[in-house]
C-alpha positions in Angstrom: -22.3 -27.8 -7.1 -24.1 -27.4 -3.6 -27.7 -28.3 -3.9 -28.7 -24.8 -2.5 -27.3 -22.6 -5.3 -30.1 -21.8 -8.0 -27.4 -18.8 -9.1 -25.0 -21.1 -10.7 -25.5 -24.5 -12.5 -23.1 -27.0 -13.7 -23.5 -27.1 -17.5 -22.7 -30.6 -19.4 -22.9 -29.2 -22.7 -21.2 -26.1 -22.4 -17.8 -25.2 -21.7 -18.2 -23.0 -18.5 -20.9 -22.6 -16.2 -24.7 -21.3 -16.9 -26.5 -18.9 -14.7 -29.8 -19.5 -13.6 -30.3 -15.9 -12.2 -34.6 -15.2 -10.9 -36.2 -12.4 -12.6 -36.0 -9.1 -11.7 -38.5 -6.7 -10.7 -39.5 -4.4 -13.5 -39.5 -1.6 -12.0 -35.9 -1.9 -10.0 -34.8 0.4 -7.4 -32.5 2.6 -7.9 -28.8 1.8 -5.8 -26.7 4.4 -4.5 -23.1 4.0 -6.3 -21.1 0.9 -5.4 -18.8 1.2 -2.4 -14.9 0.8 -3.5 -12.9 0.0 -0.4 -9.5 1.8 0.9 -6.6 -0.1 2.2 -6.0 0.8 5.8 -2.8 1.3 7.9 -2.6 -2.1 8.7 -1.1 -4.6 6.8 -3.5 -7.9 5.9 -6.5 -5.5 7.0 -9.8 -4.3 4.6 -11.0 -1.4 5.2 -14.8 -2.9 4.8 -14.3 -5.1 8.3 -15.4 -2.5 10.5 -18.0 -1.4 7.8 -22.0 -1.6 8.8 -24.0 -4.3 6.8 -25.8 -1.4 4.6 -22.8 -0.3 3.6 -21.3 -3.5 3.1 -23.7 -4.7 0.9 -23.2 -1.8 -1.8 -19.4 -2.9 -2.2 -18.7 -4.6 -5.7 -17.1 -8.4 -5.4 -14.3 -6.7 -7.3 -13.1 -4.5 -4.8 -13.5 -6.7 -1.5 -9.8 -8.1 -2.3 -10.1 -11.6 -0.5 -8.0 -14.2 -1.4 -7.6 -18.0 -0.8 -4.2 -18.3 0.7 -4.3 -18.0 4.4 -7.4 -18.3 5.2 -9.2 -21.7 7.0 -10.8 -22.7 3.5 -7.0 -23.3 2.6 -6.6 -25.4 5.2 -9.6 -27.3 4.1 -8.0 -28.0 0.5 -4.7 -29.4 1.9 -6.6 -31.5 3.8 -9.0 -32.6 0.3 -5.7 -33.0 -1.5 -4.4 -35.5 1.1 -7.6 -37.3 1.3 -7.3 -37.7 -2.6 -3.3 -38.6 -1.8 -4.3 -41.0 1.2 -6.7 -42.7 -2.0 -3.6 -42.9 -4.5 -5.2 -40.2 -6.7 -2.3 -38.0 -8.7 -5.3 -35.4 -9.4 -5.6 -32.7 -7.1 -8.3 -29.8 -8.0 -7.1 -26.3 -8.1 -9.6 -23.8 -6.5 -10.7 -20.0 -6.6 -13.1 -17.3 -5.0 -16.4 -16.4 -6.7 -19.9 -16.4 -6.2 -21.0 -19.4 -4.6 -19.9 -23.7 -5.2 -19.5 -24.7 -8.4 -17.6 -26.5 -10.8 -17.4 -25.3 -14.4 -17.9 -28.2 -16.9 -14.7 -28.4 -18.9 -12.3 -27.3 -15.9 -11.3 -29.4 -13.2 -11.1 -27.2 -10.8 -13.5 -25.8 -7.7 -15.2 -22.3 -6.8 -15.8 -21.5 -3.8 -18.1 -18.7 -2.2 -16.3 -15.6 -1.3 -17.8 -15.5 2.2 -15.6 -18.5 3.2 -12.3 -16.3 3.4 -13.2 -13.9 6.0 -15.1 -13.9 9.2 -16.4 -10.4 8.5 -18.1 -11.9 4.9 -19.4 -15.2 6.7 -21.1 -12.7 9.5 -22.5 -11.2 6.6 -23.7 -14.4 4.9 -25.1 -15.1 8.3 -27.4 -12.3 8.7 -28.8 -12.2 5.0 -29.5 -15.6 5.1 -29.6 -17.0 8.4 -26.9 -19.9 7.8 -23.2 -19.7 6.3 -23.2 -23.1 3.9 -19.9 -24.5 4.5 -18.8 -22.2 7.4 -17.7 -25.0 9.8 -14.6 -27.4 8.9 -17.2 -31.0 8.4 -19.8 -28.9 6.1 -17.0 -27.6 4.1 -15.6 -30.5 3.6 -18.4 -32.5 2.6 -18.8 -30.0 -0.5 -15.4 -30.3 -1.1 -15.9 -33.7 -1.4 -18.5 -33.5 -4.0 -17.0 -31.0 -6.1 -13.7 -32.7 -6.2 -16.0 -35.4 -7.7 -17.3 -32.9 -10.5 -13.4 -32.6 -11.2 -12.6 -36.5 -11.5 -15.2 -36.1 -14.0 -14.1 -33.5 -16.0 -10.4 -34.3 -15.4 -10.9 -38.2 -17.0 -13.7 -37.5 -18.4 -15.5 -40.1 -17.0 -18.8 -39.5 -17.9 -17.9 -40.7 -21.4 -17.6 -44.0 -20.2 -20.4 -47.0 -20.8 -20.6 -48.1 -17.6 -20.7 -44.7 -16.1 -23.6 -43.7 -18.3 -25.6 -47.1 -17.3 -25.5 -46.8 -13.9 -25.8 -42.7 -13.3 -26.8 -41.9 -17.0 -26.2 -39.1 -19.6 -24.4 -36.6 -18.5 -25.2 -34.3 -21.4 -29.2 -34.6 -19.8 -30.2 -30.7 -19.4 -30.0 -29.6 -15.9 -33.3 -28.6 -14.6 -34.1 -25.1 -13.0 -36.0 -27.1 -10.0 -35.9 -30.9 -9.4 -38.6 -33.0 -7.9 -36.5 -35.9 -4.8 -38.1 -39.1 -4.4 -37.3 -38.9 -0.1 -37.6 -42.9 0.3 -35.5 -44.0 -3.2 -32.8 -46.3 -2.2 -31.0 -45.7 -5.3 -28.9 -42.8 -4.6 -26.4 -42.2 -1.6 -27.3 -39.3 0.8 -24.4 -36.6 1.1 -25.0 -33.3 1.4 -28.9 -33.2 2.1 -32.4 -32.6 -0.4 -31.5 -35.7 -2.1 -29.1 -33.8 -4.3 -27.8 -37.1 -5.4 -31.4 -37.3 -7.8 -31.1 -33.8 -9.4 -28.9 -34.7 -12.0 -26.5 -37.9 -13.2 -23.6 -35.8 -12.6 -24.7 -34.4 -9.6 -25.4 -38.2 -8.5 -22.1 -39.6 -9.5 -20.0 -36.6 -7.6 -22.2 -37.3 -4.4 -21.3 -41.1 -4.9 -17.5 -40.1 -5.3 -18.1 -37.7 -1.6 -19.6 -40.6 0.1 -16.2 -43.1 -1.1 -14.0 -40.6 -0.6 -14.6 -39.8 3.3 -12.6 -41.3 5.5 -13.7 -43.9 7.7 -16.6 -44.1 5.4 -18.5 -47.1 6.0 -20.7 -47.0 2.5 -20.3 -51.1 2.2 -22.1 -51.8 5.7 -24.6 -48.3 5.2 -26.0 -48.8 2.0 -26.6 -52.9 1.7 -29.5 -53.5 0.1 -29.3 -50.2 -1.6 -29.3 -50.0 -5.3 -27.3 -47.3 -5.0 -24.2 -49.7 -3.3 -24.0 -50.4 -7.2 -22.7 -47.2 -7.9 -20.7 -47.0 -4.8 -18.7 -50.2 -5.8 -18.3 -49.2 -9.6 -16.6 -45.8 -8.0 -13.9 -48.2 -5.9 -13.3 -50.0 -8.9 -12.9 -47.2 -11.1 -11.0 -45.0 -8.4 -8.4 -47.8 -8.4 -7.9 -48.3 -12.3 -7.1 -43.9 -12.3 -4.9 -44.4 -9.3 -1.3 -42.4 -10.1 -2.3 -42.1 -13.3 -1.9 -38.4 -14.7 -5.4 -36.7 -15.5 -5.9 -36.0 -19.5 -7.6 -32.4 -18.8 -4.9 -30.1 -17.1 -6.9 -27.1 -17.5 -6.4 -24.6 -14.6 -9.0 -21.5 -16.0 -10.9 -19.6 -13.0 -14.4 -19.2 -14.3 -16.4 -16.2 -12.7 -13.5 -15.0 -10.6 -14.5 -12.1 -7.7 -11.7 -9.6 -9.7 -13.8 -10.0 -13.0 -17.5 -9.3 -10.9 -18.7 -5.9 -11.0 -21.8 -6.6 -9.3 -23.1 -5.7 -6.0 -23.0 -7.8 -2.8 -26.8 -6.1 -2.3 -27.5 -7.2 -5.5 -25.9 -10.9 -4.9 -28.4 -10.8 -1.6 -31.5 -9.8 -3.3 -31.1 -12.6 -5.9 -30.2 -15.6 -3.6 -33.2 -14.8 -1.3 -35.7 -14.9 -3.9 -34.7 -18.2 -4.8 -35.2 -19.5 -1.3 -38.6 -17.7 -1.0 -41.0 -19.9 0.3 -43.4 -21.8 -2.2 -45.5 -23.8 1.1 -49.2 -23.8 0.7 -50.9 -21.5 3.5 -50.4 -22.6 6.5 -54.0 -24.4 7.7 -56.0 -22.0 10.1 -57.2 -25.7 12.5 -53.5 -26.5 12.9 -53.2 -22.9 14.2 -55.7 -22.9 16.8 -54.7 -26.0 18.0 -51.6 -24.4 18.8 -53.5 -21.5 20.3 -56.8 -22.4 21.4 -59.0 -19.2 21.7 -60.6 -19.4 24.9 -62.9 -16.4 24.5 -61.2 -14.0 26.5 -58.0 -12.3 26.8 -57.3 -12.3 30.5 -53.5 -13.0 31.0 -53.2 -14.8 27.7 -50.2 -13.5 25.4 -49.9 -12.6 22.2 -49.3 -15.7 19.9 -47.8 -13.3 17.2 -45.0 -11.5 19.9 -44.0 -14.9 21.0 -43.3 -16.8 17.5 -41.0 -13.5 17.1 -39.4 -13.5 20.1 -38.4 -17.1 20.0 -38.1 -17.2 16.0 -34.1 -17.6 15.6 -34.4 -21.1 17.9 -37.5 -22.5 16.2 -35.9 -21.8 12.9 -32.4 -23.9 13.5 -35.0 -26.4 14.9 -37.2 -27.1 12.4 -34.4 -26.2 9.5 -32.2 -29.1 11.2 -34.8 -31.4 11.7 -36.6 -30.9 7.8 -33.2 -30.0 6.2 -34.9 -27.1 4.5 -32.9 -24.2 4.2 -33.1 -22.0 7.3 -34.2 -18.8 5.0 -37.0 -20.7 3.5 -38.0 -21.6 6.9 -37.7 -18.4 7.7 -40.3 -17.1 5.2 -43.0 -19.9 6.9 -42.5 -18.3 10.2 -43.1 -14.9 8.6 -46.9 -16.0 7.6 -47.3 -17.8 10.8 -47.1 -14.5 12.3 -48.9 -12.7 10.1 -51.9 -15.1 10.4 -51.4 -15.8 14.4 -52.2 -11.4 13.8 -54.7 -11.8 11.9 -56.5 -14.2 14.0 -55.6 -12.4 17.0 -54.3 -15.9 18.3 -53.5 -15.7 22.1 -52.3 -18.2 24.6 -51.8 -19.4 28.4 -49.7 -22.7 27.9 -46.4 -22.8 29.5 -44.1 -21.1 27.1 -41.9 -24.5 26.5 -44.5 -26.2 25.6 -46.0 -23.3 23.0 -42.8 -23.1 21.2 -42.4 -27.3 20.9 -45.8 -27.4 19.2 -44.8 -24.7 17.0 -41.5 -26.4 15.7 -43.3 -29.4 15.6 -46.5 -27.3 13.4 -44.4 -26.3 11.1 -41.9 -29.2 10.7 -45.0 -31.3 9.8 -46.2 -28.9 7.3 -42.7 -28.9 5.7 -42.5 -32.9 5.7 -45.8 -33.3 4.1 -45.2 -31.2 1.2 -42.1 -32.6 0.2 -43.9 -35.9 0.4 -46.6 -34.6 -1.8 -44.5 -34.6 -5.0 -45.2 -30.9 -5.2 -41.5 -29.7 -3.6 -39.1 -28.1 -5.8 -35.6 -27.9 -4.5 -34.1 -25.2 -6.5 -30.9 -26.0 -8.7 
């Protein structure tokens, strides 16, 4: 599972997945009635791609229609299966639309977020929450990657194994709501970003199985000196004894499939931002006015608030790229910023360039130290 989704966790001791939804308000609003779409006069067209977003969002998964075949995530399966072909592997993962990533426990097979099989949906995505996670060919692949290692595991059932559960251990270990990353251990490999590797030991071991499984990967020379080269080698050993061999669990369910989903893409929305809501001590007031010095006067200065606005969308990929937090989280930071730089009625005369470098640079530090703290929780 991506280490973003808090919606959807991979459940060891269950035989599909468990949902890890935040609470509702009490008091929820009340939605106008879902949108159904209409086919349209053109074959291969939906009727919901010329739609606006607010209408958009009150359409039910059920009736958006998408399928896999066709589309570029299809492509980017062919080319998973022929990495696992180019490895000797006989296992190849079947896939579906739903939700978000995931891979049920039990079925050996890989969900993939709805948004990834139209342009239209990923726009969509895009706007809500400022970053479509997998929407280029290399990010989509790396969770492919890992999820196809969630389906070795449940396909040969590998956690079983001795040496499996020594060096990644039990797989039948609760999965946690939030975890706490150690950023500096050297015992687990670094895939897809937040450490994911150290939220879970079947998290760790399908991260180890994305980092063999690249091509071109150079994990002997990058992790020497790493415990976690350990893990990497017991994966090339163990990838070799399954190689051709047929997989015992042939099971080819679709859990949580789009036509069984009567709920909202508004609702969806509402749900997946909340769990990305910033939980960042205030941002300090002296790190503030360092930024914008009050010089006592107004004069020519500008409005710190109107500029941090203006200029949000570029300090946000900055600092999201450079912290790896996700860009929505990042997103909420800016929003007290502002609210604070108003507050203060924070002004400033510095060359523009400069204002907005020490602004990426304010709130990337902030970021770094409090995953450093100990205090972060990446959600699950």
């Amino acid at each position: 599972m991506s280490p973003r989704l808090a919606t959807v966790a991979r459940s060891p001791a269950a035989s599909t997945v468990t949902r890890v939804s935040p609470a509702r308000p009490e008091a929820a609003r009340v939605r106008p009635r879902a949108a159904r779409a209409r086919p349209t006069a053109k074959r291969g067209e939906f009727a919901w791609v010329g739609w606006s977003d607010e209408r958009l969002l009150d359409l039910r998964f059920c009736d958006l229609g998408v399928k896999i075949p066709g589309t570029r995530v299809a492509r980017r399966l062919d080319v998973l299966r022929e990495e696992l072909k180019r490895r000797g592997l006989r296992f190849r993962p079947h896939a579906w639309l739903s939700e978000d990533w995931f891979s049920p426990d039990g079925v050996p097979g890989i969900a993939i977020p709805f948004y990834l099989a139209h342009p239209r949906l990923m726009q969509l995505e895009h706007r809500q929450m400022f970053e479509v996670e997998g929407g280029t060919d290399r990010w989509c692949l790396r969770i492919l990657r890992h999820e196809a290692g969630h389906t070795m595991d449940t396909a040969f059932r590998l956690s079983r194994r001795k040496r499996w559960r020594e060096l990644f251990g039990k797989a039948s270990k609760p999965y946690p709501t939030f975890y706490h990353p150690k950023p500096y251990s050297k015992s687990f490999v670094l895939h897809l970003g937040w450490w994911y590797a150290q939220s879970h030991p079947s998290e760790d071991f399908a991260e180890t199985f994305a980092v063999w499984l690249k091509p071109g990967s150079a994990w002997r020379r990058d992790y020497s000196g790493w415990s976690a080269l350990k893990k990497l080698q017991y994966v090339d050993e163990l990838m070799a004894t399954l190689a051709g061999k047929k997989a015992p669990v042939t099971c080819r369910q679709q859990v949580d499939t789009l036509s069984e989903n009567t709920g909202t893409l508004r609702d969806y929305y509402e749900e997946k931002r909340a769990t990305y809501r910033a939980d960042y001590p205030e941002i300090y007031d002296r790190d503030l006015l360092r930024v914008f010095p009050d010089s006592g006067g107004r004069g020519k200065q500008k409005s710190a608030a109107a500029f941090i606005r203006r200029h949000r969308a570029e300090v946000r990929e900055w600092v999201a790229r450079g912290t790896g937090e996700h860009s929505y989280t990042v997103d909420q930071i800016i929003d007290e910023v502002v609210v604070r730089c108003r507050e203060l009625d924070l002004r400033f005369s510095h060359p523009e360039d400069r204002v907005k470098a020490e602004v990426a640079v304010l709130l990337s530090v902030q970021m770094v130290n409090y995953l450093h703290s100990g205090h972060h929780r990446v959600p699950l």
